[in-house]
C-alpha positions, 0 to 999 in steps of 0.5 A: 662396691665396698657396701656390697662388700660389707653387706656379703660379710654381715651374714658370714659373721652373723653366722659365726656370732650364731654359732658362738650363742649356741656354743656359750649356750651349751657350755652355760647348760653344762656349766649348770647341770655340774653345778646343779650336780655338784649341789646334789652331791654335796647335799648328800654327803651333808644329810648324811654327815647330818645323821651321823651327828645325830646318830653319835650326839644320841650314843654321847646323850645315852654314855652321859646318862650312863655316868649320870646313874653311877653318880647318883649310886656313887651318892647313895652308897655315900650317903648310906655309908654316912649311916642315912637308910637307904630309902631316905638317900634315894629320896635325898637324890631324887629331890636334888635331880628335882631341884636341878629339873626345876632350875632348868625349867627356870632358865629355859623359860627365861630364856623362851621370851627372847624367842619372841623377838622383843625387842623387834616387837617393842619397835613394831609397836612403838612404830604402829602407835606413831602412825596411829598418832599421826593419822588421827 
């Protein structure tokens, strides 16, 4: 009799485990349709903070050049001031921005070979000749 008992509860709480599966199912839907929400709106609001950065490091390289020229004028006017004609201070100014261009490139090239990866290289490399050595 207890085992007709138990059997007769198996089905009720059966049921009742069903119905907890489908609640922690739709609650597991809406937990990820608001976190895929969530991801949306955040990508959104990061896109356009994004152009914005943009936007003001374009206003920022635009003043910088702005100063830049004063500068260079400020230097000219110096310079033809100091009695230099003002062909030769122009010509002056253009050949230290030259220098200064060719020191950039320099640097940027300099600085281009880490881009490779090296030192990974060099241990890929040392590492495929170790197995080339112990193979033959």
């Amino acid at each position: 009799m207890a085992e007709a008992q138990e059997h007769t509860e198996q089905p009720a709480s059966g049921t009742a485990l069903l119905d907890e599966m489908r609640a922690l199912t739709r609650e597991l839907k809406a937990l990820a349709a608001d976190q895929l929400t969530l991801a949306g709106l955040e990508a959104k609001l990061v896109a356009r903070n994004l152009l914005l950065i943009i936007a003001s490091a374009v206003g920022i390289g635009v003043l910088l050049a702005s100063v830049w020229f004063t500068l260079m004028g400020a230097i000219v006017m110096g310079l033809i001031f100091l009695d230099l004609a003002p062909v030769l201070g122009v010509i002056v100014l253009a050949l230290m921005n030259a220098a200064g261009a060719l020191l950039l490139v320099v640097f940027v090239r300099r600085r281009a070979r880490a881009l490779g990866f090296p030192a990974t290289l060099r241990s890929l490399r040392a590492a495929a000749s170790h197995v080339e050595g112990v193979a033959t």
